[in-house]
C-alpha positions in Angstrom: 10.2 -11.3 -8.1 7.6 -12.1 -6.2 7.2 -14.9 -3.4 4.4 -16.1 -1.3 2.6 -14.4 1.3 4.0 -15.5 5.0 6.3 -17.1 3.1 10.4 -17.1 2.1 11.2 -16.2 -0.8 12.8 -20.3 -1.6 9.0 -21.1 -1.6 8.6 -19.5 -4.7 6.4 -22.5 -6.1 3.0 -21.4 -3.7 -0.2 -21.2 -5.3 -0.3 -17.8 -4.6 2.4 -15.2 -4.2 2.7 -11.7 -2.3 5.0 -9.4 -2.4 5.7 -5.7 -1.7 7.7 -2.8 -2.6 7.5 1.1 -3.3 4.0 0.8 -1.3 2.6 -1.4 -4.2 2.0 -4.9 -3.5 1.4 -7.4 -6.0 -0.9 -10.8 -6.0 0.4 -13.2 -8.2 -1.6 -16.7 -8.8 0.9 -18.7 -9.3 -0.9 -22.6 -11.0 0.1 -22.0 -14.5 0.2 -25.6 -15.0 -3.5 -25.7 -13.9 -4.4 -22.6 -15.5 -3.8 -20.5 -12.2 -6.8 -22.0 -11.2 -8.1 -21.5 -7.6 -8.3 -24.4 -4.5 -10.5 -25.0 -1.5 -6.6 -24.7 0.4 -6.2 -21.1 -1.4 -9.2 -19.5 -0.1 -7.7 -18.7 3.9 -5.1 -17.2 1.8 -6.7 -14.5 0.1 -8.4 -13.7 3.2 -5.1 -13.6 5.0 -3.1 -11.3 1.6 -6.5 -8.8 2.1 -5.7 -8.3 5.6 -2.4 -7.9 5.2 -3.0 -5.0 2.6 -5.6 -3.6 5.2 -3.3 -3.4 8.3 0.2 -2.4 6.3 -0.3 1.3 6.6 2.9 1.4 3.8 0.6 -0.5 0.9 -1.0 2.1 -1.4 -1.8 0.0 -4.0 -2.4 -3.7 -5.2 -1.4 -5.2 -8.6 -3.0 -8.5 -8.9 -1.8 -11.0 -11.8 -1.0 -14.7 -13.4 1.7 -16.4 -13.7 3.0 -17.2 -17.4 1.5 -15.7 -20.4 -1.3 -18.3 -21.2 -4.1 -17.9 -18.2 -4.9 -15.1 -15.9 -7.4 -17.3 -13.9 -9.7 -19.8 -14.9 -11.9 -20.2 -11.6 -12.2 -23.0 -9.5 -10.4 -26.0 -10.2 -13.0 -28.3 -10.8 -11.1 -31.4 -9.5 -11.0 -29.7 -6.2 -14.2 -28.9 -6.5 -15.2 -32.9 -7.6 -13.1 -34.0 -4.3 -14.4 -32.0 -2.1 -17.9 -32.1 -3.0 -17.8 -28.1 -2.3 -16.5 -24.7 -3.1 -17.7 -23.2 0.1 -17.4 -23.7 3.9 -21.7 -24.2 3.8 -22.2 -20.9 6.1 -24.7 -19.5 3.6 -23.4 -15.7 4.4 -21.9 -14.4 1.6 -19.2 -12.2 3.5 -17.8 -15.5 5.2 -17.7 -17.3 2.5 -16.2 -15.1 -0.2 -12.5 -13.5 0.1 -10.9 -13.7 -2.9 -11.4 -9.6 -3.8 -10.7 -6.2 -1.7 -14.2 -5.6 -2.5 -15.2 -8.8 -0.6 -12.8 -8.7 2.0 -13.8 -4.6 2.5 -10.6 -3.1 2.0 -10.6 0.7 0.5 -7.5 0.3 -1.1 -7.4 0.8 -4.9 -6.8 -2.6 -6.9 -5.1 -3.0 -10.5 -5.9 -6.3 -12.6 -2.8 -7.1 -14.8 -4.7 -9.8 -16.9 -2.2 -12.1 -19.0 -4.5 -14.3 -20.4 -7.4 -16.2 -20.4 -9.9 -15.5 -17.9 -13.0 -17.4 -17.2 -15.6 -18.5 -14.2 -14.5 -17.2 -10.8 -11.4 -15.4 -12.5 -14.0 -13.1 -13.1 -14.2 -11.9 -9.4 -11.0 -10.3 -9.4 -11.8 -8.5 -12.9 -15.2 -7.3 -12.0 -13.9 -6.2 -8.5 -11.1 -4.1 -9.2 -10.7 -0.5 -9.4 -8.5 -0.6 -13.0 -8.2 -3.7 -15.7 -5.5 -3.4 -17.9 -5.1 -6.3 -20.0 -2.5 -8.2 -22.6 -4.1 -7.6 -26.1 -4.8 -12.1 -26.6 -6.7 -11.6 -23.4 -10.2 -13.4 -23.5 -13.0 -13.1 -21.2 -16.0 -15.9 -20.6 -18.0 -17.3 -17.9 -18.4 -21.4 -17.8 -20.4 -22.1 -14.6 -23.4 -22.8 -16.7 -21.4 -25.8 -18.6 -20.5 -27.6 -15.5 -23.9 -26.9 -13.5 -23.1 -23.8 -11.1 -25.0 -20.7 -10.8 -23.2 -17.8 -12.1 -24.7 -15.0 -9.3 -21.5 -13.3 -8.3 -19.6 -12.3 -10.9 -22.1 -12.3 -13.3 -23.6 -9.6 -11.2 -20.6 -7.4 -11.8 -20.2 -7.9 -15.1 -23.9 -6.4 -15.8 -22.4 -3.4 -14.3 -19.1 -3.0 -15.7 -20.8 -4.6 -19.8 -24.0 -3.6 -21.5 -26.3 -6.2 -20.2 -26.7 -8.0 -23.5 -23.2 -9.1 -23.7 -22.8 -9.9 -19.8 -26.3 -12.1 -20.2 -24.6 -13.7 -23.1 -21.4 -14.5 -21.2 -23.6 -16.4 -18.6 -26.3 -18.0 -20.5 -24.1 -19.1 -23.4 -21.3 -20.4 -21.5 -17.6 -21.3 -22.3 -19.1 -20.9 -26.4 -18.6 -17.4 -26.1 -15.4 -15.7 -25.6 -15.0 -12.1 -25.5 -12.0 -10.6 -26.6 -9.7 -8.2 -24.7 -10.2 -5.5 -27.7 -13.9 -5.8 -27.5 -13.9 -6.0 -24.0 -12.3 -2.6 -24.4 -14.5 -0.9 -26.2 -17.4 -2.0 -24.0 -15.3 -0.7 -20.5 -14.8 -4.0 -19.2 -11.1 -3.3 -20.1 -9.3 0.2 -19.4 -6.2 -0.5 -20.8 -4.6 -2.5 -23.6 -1.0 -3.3 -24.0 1.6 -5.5 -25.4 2.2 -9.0 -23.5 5.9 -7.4 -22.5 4.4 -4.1 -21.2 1.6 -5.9 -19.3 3.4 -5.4 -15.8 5.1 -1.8 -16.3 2.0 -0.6 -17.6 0.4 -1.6 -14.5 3.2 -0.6 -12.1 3.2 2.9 -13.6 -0.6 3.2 -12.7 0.0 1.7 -9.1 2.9 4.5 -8.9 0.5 7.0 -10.0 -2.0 6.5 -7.5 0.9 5.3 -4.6 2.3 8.9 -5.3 -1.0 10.8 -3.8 -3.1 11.3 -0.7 -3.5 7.6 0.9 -7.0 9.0 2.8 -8.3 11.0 0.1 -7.5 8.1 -2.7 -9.6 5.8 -0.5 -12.4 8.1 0.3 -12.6 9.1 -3.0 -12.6 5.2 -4.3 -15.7 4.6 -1.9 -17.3 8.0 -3.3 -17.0 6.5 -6.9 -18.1 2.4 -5.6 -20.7 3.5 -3.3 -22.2 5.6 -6.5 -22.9 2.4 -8.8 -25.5 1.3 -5.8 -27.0 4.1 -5.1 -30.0 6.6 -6.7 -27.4 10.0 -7.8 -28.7 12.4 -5.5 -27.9 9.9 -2.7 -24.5 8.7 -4.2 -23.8 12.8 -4.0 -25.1 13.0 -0.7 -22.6 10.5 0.5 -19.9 11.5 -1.3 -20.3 15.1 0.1 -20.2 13.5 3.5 -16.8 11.6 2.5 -15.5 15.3 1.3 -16.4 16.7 4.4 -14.8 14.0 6.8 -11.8 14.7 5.1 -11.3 18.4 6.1 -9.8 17.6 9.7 -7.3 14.9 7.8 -3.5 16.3 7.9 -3.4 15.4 4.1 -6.0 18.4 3.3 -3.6 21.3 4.6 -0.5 19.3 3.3 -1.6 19.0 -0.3 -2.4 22.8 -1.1 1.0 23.9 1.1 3.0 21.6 -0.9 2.1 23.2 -3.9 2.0 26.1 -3.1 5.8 25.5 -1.5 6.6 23.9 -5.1 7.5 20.3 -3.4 6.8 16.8 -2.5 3.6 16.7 -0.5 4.2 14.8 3.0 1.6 12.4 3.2 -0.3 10.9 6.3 0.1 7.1 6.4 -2.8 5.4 7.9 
């Protein structure tokens, strides 16, 4: 079970929950009564979860999730939002503002999305931002900060990359009147995985185990090969990526791998 971050475990009823075991960790937003929606008080959080993943040499691997079987995330809570007169600390920099993702926090290590439900408005972030979605099949997708007067810059901008650039335009511009479903969202990429509401999490968790199981330094260098390739012109992205190849040969983990297989056992990794 999880239980909050820098928390015990009796505090179980946090907005947001950490835990970690088998070198997975998993996120859990934990508001199902306000559709796991995010607060102003969460936001430190996330950046303090992301650093925690960054520094714990022992994490491999991050599920992140909703509570109950209704919402993954449905953004911002507006009512936070109405009180506060802000979703932001008014910096204008993007990289201090933002810290709900790995992707925005930096961290190069790879991310699962275990989407139980609903997601819409800044749920989107952690959908568009992580390495692998796999989602319940009564999962739907849309985008509502059009309908309540916000920009939709961010994730919007990730879903043009991960949709075709019709649909992610009409999940902006039309607003909370278009829902996409999680078998559409499928076929379209958006989604990698489907599954049953009760295989949700063990599909996930044998994904995390998959990737936990290999190289730490060549699963991250290869995750920022493939990221680094969706900003960049191909002979550049190759160029890059050859250079990330290359700084691997003087890693421990590049004679360990071919001697463990060739000595028919467990490789024995490099942490860090």
């Amino acid at each position: 079970m999880p239980v909050p971050f820098g928390a015990l475990p009796e505090d179980a009823d946090a907005d947001l929950l950490f835990d970690v075991a088998d070198g997975i960790a998993r996120i859990t937003l934990n508001r199902p009564a306000r559709g796991n929606s995010l607060t102003v008080a969460m936001f430190p959080q996330f950046r303090a979860v992301w650093e925690e993943v960054r520094m714990n040499a022992e994490i491999r691997c991050v599920i992140i999730t909703g509570a109950g079987g209704r919402h993954f995330c449905t953004g911002v809570d507006v009512d936070s939002v109405a009180e506060t007169g802000r979703v932001a600390m008014g910096s204008g920099n993007i990289s201090d503002e933002l810290h709900f993702t790995s992707r925005q926090n930096r961290v190069w290590k790879p991310v699962i999305c275990a989407v139980n439900g609903l997601v819409a408005g800044g749920g989107l972030h952690f959908v568009v931002d992580s390495d692998i979605v796999v989602a319940v099949e009564h999962a739907e997708f849309l985008d509502t900060h059009v309908n309540v007067g916000q920009v939709g810059g961010i994730e919007n901008t990730g879903l043009a990359r991960r949709l075709p650039l019709g649909t992610a335009l009409r999940m902006t511009l039309q607003g909370r009147n278009f829902r996409l479903p999680a078998a559409r969202a499928y076929q379209l990429g958006l989604v990698d995985e489907l599954t049953a509401p009760d295989q949700l999490m063990d599909t996930a968790l044998q994904i995390a185990r998959d990737i936990a199981a290999n190289s730490p330094q060549a699963v991250s260098l290869s995750q920022q090969a493939v990221w680094a390739s969706t900003e960049m012109p191909y002979s550049q992205a190759a160029e890059y990526g050859w250079s990330l190849v290359r700084s691997h040969w003087s890693h421990p983990d590049f004679v360990e791998g071919p001697r463990a297989f060739a000595e028919r056992r467990e490789p024995r990794w490099t942490s860090g």
